[in-house]
PDB file of the backbone (N, CA, C, O) and the ligand in Angstrom, with CONECT records:
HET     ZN  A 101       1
ATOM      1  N   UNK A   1       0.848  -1.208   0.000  1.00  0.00           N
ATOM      2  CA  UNK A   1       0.000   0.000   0.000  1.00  0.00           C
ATOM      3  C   UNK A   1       0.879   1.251   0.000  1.00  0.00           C
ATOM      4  O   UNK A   1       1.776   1.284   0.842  1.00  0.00           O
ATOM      5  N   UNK A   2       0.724   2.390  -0.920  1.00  0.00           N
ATOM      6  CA  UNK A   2       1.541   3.746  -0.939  1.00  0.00           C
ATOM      7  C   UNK A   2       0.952   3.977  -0.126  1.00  0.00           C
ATOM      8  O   UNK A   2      -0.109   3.500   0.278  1.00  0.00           O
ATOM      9  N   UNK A   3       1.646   4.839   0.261  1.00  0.00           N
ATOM     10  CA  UNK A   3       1.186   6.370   1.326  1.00  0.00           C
ATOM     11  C   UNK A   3       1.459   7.065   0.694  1.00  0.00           C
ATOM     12  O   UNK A   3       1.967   6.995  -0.426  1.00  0.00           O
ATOM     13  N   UNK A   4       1.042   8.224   1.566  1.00  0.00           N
ATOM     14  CA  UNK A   4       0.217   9.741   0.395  1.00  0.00           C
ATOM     15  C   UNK A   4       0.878  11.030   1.833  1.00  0.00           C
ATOM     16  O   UNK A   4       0.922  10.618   2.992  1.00  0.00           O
ATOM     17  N   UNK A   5       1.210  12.132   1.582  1.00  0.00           N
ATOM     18  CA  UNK A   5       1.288  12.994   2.211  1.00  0.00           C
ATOM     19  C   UNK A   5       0.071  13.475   2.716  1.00  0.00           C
ATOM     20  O   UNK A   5      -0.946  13.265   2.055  1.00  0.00           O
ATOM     21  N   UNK A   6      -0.016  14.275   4.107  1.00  0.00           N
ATOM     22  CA  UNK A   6      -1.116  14.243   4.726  1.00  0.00           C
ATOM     23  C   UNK A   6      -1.075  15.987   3.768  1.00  0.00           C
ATOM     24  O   UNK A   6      -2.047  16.708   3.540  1.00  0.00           O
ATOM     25  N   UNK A   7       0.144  16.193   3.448  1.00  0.00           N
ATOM     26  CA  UNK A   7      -0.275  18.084   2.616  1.00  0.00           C
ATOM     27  C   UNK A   7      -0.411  18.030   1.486  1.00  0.00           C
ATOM     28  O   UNK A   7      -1.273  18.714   0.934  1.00  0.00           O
ATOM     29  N   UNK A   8       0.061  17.545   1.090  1.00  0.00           N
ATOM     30  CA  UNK A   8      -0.731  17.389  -0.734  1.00  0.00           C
ATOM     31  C   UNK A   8      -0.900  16.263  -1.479  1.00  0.00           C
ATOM     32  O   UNK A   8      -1.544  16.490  -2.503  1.00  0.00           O
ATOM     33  N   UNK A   9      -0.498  14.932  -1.318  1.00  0.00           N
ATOM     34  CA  UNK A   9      -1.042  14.083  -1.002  1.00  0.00           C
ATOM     35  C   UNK A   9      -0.166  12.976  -2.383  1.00  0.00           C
ATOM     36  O   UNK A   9      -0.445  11.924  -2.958  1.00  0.00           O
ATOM     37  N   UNK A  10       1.183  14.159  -2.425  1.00  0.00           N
ATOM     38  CA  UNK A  10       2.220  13.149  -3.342  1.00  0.00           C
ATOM     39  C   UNK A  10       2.520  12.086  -2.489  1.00  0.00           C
ATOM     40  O   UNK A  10       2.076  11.762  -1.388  1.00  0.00           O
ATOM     41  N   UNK A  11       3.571  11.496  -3.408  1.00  0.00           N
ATOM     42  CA  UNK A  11       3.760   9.789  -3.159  1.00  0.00           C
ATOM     43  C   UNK A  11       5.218  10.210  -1.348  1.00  0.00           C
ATOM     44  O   UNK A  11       6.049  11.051  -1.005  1.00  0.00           O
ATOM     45  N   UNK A  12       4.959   9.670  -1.140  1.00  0.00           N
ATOM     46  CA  UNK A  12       5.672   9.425   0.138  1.00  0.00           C
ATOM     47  C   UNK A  12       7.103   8.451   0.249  1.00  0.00           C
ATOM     48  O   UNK A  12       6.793   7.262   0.326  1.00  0.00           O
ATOM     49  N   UNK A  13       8.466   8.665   0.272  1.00  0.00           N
ATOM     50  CA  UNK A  13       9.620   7.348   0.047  1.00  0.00           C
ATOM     51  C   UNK A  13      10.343   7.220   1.469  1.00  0.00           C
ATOM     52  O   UNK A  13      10.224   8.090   2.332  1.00  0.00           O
ATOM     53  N   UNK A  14      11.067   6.114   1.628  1.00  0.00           N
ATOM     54  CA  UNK A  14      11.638   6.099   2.824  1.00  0.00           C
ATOM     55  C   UNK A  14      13.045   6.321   2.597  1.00  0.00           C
ATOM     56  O   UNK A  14      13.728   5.729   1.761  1.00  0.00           O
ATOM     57  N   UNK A  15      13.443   7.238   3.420  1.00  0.00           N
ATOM     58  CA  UNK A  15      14.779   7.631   2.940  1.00  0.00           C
ATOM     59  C   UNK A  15      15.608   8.500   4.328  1.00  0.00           C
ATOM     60  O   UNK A  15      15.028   9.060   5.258  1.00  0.00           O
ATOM     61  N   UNK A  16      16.967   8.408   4.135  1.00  0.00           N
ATOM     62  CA  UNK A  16      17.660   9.111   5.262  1.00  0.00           C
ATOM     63  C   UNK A  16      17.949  10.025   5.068  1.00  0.00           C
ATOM     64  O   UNK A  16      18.549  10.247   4.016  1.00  0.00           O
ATOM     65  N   UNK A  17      17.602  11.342   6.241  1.00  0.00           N
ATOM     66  CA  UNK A  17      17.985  12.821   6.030  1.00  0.00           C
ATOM     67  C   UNK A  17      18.166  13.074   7.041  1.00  0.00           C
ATOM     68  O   UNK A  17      17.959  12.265   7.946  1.00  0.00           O
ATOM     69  N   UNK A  18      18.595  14.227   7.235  1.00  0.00           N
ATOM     70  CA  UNK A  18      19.188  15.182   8.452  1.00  0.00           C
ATOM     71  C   UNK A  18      17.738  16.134   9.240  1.00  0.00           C
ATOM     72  O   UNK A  18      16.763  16.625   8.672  1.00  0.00           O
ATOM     73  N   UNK A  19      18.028  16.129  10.447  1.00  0.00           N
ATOM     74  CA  UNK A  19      17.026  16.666  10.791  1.00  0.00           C
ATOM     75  C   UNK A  19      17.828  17.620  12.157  1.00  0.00           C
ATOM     76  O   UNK A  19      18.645  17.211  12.983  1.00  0.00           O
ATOM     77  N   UNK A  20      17.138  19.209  11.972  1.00  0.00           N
ATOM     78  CA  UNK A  20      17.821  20.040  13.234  1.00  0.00           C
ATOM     79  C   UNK A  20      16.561  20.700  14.345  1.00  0.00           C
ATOM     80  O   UNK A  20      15.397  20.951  14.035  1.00  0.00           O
ATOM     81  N   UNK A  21      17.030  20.827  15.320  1.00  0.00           N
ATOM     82  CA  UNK A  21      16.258  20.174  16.825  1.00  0.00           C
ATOM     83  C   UNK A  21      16.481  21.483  17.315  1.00  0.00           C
ATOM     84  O   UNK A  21      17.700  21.493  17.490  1.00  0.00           O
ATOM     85  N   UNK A  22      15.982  22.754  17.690  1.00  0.00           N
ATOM     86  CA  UNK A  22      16.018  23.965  18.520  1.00  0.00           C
ATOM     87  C   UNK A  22      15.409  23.481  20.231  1.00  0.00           C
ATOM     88  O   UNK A  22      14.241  23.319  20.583  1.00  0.00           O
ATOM     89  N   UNK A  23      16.662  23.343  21.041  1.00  0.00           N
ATOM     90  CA  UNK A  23      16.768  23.150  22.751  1.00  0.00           C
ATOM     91  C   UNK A  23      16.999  24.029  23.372  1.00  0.00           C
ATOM     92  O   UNK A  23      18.117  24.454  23.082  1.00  0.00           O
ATOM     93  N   UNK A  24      16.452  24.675  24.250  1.00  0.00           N
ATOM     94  CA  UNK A  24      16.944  25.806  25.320  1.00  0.00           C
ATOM     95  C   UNK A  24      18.229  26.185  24.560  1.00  0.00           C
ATOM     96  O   UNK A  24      19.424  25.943  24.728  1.00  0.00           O
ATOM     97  N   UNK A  25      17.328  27.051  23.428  1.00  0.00           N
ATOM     98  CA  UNK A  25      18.388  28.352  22.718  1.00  0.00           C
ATOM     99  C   UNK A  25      19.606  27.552  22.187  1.00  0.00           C
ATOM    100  O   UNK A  25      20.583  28.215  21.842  1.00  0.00           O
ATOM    101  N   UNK A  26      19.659  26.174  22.080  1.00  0.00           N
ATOM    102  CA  UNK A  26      20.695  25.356  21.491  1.00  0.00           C
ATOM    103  C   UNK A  26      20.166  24.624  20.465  1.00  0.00           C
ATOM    104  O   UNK A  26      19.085  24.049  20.591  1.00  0.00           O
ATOM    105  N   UNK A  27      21.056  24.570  19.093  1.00  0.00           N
ATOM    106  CA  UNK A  27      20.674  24.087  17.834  1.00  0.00           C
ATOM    107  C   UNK A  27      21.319  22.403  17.833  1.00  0.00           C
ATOM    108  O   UNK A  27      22.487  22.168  17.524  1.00  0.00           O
ATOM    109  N   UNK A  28      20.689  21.720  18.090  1.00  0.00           N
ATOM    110  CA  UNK A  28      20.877  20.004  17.756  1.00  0.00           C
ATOM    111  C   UNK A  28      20.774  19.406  16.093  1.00  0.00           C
ATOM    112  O   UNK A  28      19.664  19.665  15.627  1.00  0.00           O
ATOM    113  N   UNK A  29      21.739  18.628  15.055  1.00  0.00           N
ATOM    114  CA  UNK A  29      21.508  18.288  14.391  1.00  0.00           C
ATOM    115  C   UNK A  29      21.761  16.869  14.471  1.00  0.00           C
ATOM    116  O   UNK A  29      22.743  16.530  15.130  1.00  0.00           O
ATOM    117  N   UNK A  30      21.207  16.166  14.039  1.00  0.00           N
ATOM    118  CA  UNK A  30      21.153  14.919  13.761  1.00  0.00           C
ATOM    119  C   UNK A  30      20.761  14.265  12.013  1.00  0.00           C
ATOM    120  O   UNK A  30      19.948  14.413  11.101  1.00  0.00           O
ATOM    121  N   UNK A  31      21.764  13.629  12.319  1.00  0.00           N
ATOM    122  CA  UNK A  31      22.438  13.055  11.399  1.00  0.00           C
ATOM    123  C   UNK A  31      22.003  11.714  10.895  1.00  0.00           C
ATOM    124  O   UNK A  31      21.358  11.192  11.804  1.00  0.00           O
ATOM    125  N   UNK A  32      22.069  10.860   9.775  1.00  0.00           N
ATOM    126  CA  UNK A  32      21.002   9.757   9.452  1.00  0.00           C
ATOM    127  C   UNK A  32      19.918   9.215   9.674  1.00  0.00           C
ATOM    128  O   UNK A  32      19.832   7.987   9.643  1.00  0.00           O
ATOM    129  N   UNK A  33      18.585  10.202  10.013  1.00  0.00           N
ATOM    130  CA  UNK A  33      17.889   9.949  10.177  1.00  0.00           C
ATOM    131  C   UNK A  33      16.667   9.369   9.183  1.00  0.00           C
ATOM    132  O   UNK A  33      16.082  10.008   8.308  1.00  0.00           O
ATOM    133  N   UNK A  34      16.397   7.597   9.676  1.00  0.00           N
ATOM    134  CA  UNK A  34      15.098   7.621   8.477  1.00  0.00           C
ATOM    135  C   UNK A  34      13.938   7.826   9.075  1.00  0.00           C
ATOM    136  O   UNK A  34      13.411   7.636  10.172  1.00  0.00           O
ATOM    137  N   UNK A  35      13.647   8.354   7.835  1.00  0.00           N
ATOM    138  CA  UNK A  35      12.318   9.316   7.722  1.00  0.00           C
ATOM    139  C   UNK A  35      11.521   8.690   6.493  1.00  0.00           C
ATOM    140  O   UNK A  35      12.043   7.969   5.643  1.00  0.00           O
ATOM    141  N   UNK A  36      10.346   9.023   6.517  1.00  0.00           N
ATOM    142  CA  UNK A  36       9.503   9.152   5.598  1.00  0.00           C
ATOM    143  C   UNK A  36       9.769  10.331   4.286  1.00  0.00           C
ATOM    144  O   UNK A  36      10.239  11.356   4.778  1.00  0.00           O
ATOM    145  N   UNK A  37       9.635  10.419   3.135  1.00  0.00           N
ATOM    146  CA  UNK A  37       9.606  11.801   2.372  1.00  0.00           C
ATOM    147  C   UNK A  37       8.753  12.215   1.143  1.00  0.00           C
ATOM    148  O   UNK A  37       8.666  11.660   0.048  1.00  0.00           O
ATOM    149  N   UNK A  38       8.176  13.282   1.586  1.00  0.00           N
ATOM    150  CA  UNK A  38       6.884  12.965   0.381  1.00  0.00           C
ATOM    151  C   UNK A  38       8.085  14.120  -0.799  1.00  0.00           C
ATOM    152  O   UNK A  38       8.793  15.098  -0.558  1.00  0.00           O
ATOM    153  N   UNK A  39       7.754  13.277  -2.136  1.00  0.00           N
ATOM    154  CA  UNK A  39       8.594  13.754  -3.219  1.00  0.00           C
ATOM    155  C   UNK A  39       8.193  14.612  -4.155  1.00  0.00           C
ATOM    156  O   UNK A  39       8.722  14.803  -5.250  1.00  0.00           O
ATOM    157  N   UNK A  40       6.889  15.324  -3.538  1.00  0.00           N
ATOM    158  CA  UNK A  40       6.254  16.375  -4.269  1.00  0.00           C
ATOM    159  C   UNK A  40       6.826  17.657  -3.286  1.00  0.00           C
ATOM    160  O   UNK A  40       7.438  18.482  -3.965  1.00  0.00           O
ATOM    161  N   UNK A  41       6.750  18.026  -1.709  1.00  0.00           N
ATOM    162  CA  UNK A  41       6.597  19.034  -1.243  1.00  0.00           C
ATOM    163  C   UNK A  41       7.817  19.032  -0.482  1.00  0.00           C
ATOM    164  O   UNK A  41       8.352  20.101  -0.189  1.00  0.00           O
ATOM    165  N   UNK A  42       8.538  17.401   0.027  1.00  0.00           N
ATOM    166  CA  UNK A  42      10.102  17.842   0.880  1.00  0.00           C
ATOM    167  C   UNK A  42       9.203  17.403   2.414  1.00  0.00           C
ATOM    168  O   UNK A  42       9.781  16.957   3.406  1.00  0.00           O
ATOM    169  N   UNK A  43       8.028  17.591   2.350  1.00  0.00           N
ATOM    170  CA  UNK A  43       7.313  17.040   3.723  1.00  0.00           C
ATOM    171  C   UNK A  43       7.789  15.727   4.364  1.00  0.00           C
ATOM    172  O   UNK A  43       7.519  14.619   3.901  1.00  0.00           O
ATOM    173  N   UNK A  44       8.707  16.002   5.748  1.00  0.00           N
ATOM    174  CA  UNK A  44       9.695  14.635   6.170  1.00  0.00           C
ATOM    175  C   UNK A  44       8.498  13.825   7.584  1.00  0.00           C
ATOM    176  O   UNK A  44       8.130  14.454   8.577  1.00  0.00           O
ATOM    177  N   UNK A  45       8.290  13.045   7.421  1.00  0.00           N
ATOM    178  CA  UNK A  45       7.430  12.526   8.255  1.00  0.00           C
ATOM    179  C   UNK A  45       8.832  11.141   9.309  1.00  0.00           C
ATOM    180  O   UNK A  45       9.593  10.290   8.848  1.00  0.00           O
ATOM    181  N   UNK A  46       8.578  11.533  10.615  1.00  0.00           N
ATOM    182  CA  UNK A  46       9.113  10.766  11.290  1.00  0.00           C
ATOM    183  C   UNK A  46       8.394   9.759  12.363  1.00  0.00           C
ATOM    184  O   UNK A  46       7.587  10.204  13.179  1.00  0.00           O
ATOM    185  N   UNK A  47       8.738   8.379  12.306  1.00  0.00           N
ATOM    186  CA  UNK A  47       7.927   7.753  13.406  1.00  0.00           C
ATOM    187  C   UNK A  47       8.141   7.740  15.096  1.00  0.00           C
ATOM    188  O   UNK A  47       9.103   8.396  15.494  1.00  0.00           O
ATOM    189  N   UNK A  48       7.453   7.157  15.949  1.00  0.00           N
ATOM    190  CA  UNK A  48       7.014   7.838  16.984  1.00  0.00           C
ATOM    191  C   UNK A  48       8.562   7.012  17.825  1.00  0.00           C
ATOM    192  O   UNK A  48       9.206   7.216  18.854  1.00  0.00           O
ATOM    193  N   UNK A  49       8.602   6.307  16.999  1.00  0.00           N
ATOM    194  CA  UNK A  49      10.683   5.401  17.404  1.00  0.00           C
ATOM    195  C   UNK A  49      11.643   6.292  17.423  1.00  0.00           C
ATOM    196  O   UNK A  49      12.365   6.657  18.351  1.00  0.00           O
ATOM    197  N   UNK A  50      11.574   6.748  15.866  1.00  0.00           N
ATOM    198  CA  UNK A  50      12.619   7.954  16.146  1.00  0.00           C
ATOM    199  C   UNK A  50      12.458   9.296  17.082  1.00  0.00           C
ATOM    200  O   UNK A  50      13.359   9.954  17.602  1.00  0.00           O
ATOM    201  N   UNK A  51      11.106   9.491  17.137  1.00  0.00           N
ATOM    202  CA  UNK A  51      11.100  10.903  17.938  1.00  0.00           C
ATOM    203  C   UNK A  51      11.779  10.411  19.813  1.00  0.00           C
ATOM    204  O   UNK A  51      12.495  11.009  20.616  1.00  0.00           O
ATOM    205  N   UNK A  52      11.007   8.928  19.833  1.00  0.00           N
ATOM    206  CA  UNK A  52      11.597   8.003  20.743  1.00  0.00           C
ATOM    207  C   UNK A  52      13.321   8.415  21.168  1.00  0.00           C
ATOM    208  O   UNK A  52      13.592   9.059  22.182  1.00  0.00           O
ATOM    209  N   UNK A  53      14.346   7.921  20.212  1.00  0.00           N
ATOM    210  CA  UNK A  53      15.409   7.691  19.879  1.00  0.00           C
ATOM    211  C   UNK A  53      16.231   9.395  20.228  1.00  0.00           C
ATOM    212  O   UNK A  53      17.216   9.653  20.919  1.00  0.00           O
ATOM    213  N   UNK A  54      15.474  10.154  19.551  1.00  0.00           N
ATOM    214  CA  UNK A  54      16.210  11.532  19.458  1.00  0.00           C
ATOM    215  C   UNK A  54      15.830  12.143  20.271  1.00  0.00           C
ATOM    216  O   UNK A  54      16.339  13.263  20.316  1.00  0.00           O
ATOM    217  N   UNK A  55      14.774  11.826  21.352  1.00  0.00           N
ATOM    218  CA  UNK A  55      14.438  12.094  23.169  1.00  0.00           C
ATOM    219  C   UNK A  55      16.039  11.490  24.078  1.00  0.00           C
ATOM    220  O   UNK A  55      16.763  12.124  24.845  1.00  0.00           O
ATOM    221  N   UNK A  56      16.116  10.472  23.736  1.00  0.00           N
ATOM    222  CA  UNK A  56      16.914   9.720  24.526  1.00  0.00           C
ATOM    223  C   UNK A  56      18.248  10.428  24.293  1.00  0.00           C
ATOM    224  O   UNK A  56      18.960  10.625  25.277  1.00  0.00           O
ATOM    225  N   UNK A  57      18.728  10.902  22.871  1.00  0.00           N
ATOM    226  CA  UNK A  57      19.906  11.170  22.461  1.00  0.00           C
ATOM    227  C   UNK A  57      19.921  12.662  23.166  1.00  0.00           C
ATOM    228  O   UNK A  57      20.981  13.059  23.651  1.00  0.00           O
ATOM    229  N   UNK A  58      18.808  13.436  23.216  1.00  0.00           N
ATOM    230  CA  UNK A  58      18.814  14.892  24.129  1.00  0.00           C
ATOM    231  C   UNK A  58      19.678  14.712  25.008  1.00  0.00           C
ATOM    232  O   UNK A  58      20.723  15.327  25.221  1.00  0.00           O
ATOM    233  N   UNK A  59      19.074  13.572  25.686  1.00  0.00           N
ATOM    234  CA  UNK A  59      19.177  13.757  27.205  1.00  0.00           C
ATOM    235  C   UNK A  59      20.224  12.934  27.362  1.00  0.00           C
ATOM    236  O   UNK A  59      20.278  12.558  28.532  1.00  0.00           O
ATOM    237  N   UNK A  60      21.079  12.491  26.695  1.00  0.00           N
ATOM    238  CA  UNK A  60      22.237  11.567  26.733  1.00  0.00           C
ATOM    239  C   UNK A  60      23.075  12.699  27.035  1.00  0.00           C
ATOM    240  O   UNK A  60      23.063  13.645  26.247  1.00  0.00           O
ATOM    241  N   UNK A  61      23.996  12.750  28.336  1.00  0.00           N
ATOM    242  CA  UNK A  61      25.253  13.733  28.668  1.00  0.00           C
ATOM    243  C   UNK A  61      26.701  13.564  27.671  1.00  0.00           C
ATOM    244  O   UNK A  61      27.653  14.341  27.601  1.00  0.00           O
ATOM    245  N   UNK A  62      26.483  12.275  26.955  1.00  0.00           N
ATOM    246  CA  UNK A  62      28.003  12.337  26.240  1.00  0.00           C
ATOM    247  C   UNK A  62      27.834  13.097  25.256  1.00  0.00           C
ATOM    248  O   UNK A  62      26.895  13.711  24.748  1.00  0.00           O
ATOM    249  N   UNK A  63      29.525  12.864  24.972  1.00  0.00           N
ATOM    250  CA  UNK A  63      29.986  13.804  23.672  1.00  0.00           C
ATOM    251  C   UNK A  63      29.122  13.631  22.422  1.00  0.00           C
ATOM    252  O   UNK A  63      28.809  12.533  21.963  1.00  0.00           O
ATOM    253  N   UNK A  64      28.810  14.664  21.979  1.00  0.00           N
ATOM    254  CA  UNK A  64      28.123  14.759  20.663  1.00  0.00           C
ATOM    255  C   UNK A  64      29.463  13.746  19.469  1.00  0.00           C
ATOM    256  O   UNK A  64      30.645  13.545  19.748  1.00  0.00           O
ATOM    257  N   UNK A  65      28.817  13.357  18.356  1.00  0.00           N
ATOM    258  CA  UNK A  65      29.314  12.091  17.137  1.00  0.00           C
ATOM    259  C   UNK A  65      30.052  13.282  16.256  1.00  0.00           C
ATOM    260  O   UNK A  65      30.899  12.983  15.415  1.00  0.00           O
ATOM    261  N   UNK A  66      29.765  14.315  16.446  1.00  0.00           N
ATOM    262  CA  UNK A  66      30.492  15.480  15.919  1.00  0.00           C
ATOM    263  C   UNK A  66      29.811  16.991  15.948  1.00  0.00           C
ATOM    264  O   UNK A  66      28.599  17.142  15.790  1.00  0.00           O
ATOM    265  N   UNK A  67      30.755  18.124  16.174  1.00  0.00           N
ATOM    266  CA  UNK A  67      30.198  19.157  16.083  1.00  0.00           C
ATOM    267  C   UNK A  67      30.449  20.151  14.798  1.00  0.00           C
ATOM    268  O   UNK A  67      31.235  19.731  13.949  1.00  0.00           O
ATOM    269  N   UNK A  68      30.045  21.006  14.660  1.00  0.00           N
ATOM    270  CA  UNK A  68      30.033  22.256  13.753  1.00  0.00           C
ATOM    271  C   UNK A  68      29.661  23.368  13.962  1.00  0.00           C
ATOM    272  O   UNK A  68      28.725  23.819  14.622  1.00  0.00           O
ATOM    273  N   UNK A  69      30.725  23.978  13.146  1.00  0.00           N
ATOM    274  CA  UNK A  69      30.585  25.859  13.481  1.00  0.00           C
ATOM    275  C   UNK A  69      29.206  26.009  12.196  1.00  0.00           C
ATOM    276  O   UNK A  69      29.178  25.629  11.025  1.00  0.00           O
ATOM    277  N   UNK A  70      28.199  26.709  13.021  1.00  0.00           N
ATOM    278  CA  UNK A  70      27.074  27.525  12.558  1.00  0.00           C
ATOM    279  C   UNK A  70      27.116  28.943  12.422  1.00  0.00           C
ATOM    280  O   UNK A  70      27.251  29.669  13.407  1.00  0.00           O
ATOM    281  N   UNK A  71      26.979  29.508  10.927  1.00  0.00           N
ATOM    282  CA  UNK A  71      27.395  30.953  11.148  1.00  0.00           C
ATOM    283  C   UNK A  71      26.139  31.347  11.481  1.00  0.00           C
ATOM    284  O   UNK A  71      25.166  30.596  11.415  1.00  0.00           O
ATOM    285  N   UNK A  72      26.094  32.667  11.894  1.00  0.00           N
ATOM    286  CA  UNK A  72      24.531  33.322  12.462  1.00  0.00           C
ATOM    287  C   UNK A  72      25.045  34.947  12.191  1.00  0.00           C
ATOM    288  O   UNK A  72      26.005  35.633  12.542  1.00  0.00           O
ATOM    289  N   UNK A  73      23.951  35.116  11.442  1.00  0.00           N
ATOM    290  CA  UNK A  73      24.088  36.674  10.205  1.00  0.00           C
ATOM    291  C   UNK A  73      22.744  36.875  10.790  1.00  0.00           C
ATOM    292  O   UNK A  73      21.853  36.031  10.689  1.00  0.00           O
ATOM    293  N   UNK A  74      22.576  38.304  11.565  1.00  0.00           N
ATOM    294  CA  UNK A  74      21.893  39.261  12.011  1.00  0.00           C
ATOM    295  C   UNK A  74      20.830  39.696  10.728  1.00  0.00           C
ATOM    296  O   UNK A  74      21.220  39.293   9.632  1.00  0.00           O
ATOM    297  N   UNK A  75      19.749  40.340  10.722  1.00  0.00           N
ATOM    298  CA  UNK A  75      18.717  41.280  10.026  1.00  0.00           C
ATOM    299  C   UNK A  75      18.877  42.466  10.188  1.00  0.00           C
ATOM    300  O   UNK A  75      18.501  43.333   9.398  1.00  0.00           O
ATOM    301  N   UNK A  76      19.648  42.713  11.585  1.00  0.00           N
ATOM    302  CA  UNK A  76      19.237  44.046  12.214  1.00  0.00           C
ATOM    303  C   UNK A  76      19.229  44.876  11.354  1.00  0.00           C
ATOM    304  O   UNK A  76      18.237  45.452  10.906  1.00  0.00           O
ATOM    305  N   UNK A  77      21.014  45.093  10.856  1.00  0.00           N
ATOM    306  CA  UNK A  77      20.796  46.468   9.770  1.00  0.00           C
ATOM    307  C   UNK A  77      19.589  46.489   8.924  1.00  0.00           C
ATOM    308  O   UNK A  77      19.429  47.642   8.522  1.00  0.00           O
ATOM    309  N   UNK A  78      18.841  45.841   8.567  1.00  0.00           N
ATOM    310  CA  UNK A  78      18.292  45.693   7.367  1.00  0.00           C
ATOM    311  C   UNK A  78      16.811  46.023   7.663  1.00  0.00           C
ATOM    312  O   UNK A  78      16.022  45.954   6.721  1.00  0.00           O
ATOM    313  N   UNK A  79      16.357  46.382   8.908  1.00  0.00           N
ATOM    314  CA  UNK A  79      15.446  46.246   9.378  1.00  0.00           C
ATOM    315  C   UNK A  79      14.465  47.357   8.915  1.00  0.00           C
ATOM    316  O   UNK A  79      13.321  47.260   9.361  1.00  0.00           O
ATOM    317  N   UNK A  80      14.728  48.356   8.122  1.00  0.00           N
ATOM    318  CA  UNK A  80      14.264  49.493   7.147  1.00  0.00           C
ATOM    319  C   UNK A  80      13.276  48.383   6.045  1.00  0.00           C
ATOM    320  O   UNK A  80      12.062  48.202   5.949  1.00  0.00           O
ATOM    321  N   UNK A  81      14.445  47.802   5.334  1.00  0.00           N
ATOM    322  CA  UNK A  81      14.413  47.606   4.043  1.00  0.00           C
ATOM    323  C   UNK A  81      13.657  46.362   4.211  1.00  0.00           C
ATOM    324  O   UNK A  81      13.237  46.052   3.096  1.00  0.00           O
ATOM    325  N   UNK A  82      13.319  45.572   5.023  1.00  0.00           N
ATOM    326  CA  UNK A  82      12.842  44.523   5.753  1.00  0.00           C
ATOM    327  C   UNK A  82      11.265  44.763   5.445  1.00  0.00           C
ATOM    328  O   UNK A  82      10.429  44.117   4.813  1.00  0.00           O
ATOM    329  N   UNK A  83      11.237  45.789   6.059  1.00  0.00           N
ATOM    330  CA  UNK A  83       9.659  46.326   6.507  1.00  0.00           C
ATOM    331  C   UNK A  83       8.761  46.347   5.404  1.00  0.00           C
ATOM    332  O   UNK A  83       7.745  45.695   5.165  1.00  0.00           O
ATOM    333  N   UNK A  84       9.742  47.809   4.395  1.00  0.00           N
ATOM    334  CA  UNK A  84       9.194  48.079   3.428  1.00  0.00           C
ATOM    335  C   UNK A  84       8.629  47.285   2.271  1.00  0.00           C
ATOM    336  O   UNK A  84       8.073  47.865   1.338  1.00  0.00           O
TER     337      UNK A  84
HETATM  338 ZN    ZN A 101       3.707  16.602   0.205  1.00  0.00          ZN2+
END
């Protein structure tokens, strides 16, 4: 049986992607995650295992599998031209 996206109701594949996690003002990414993916809209559907899995990995105190520098570029100046 296909599955169908619950948003537009393309075909749905199972496939591994990256998924990033906003924690008390801290950015989490995780890395091979399978997911569901509908191939019309990018809509990533995850099961209730993995949300399971990436609870546990929160709250796990060890070292992260790897880190990375995230750049973070402000609006402020722009905040005129923003509006308008
Ligand atoms: Zn979709």
């Amino acid at each position: 049986m296909e599955e169908k996206c619950q948003f537009c109701g393309g075909a749905v594949k199972k496939k591994t992607v990256s998924l990033d996690l906003w924690k008390k003002e801290k950015l989490y990414v995780f890395k091979n995650v399978p997911a569901k993916v509908c191939e019309q809209c990018g809509e990533k559907y995850f099961s209730s295992k993995i949300y399971g899995i990436i609870d546990r990995l929160l709250k796990d105190k060890s070292k992260p599998d790897e880190t990375m520098i995230v750049p973070v570029l402000s609006l402020e100046k722009f905040a005129e031209e923003a509006v308008s």
